[in-house]
N, C-alpha and C positions, 0 to 999 in steps of 0.2 A: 504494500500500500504506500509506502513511501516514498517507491518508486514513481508512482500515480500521482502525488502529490507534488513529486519535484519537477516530473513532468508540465502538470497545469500549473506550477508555479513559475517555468521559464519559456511555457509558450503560449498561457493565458489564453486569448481569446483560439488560437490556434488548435488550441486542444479541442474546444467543440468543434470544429471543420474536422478534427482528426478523429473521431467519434462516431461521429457524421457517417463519415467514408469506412470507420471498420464497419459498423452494423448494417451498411447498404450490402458489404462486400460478405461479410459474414457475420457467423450469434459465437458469443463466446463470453467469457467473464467480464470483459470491458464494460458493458452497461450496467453489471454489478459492483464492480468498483467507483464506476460514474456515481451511483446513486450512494454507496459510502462517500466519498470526495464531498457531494452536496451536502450528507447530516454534517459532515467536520468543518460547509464551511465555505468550501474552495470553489465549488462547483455552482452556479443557480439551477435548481431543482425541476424548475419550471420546460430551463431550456436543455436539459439534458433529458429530458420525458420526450421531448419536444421530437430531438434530433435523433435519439435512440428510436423513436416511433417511425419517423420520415425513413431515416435510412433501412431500416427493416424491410416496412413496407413499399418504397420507392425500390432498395433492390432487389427484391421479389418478384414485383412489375417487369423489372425491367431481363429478366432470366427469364418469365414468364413470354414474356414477349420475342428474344431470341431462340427460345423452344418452338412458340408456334408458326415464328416465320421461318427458319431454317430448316428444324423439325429432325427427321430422318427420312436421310435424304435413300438412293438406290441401296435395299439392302438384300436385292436377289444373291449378290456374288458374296453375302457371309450368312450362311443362315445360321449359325450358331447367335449369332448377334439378333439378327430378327426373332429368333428365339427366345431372346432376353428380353426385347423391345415387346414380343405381344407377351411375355408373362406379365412384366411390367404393368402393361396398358391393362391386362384384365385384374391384378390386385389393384390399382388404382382405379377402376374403373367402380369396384366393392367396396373402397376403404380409402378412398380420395380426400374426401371433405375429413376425416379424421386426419388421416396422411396432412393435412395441408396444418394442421394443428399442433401435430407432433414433431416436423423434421426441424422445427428450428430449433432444438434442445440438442440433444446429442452432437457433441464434437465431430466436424469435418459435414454433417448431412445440409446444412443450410444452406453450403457454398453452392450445392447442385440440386436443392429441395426442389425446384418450380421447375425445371427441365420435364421431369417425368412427365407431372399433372397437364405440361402444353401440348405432350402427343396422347392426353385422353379426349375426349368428347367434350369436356367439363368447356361450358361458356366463359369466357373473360370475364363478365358481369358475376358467374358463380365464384370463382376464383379471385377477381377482386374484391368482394363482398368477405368471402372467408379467409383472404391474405388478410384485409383491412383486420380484422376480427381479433383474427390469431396474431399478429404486428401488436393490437393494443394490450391484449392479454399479456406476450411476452412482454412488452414494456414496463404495466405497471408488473408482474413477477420479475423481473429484473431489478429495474430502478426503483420499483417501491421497496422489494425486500431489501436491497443494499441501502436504501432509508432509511427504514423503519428497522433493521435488524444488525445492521452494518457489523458494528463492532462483533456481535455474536456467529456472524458468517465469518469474520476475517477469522476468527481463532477457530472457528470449525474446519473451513474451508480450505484455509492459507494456502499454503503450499502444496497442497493433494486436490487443488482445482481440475488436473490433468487426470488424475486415476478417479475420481468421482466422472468427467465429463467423457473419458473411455468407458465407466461402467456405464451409463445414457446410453451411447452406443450401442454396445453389445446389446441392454436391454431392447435397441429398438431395432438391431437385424435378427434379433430373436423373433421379438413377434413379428416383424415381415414375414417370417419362415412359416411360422405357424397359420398367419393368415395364407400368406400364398395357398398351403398344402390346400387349405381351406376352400378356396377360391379354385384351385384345381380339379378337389373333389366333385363340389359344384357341376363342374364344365362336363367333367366325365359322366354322372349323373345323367346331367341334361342332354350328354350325346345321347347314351346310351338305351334315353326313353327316346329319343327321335328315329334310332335305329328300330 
């Protein structure tokens, strides 16, 4: 935290632009140490709600957007890949609007959360509704708990930020696993009565 500290203390206003730009780009601890910074002080409360929300939800949007216009593109010459691409499309097709709620928590999934959900069916309007959604949710869980709980997350937290936000992970290609099988079963099912 200190670190956080000496930072917004040598680049001031610089540090919300720099805020800004991690949580467009990715979710990680930084809007929780943002919203400590604020109880102690350093930070205004208001505008790090503010910019932890925008950038969230702006780059979410914006992956959103490069998914549905680039997409996947010729995928005759790998089917192993198009193999991935329709398992994909049919768990999210089941478990989207959940999906769109849980990738930003686990380490490393946010950076490529809204890719999937642009080659499902799901409308923009669905999907900006539920990024909106899930963007304010993580915020105020972000920037409110490092508010309101600050001190008691830093001595919890500290320095096992990285093996708490790998265990998110795993927890969450776990149940991908389990929904897939799920979602699988389903399809087999519903061949199998059309047979």
């Amino acid at each position: 935290m200190d670190t956080i500290l000496t930072i917004i203390k040598d680049y001031g206003w610089l540090s919300y632009l720099i805020l800004f730009a991690y949580c467009a780009l990715k979710s990680g601890s930084l809007p929780l140490f943002a919203g400590i910074a604020a109880q102690l002080g350093a930070l205004n409360i208001f505008v790090v709600a503010t910019l932890v929300f925008l950038g969230g939800y702006l780059g979410d949007e914006l992956r959103f957007y490069i998914g549905r216009k680039y997409g996947v593109q010729d995928l005759s010459s790998r089917p192993w890949y198009q193999r991935s691409v329709s398992a994909a499309k049919r768990l999210l097709a089941h478990y989207g609007k959940a999906y769109i709620f849980l990738y930003r928590y686990p380490k490393g999934m946010r950076t490529i959360g809204a890719l999937p959900v642009a080659l499902t069916n799901m409308t923009w309007t669905t999907f900006t509704l539920l990024n909106f959604t899930s963007a304010l949710l993580w915020t105020f869980a972000m920037v409110g708990g490092g508010y309101m709980f600050g001190s008691a997350i830093e001595r919890l937290v500290g320095e096992h930020w990285g093996v708490f936000s790998v265990c998110l992970l795993l927890v969450f290609i776990f149940v991908s696993y389990i929904a897939l099988k799920q979602v699988n079963k389903k399809v087999a099912k519903a061949t199998d009565e059309l047979i």
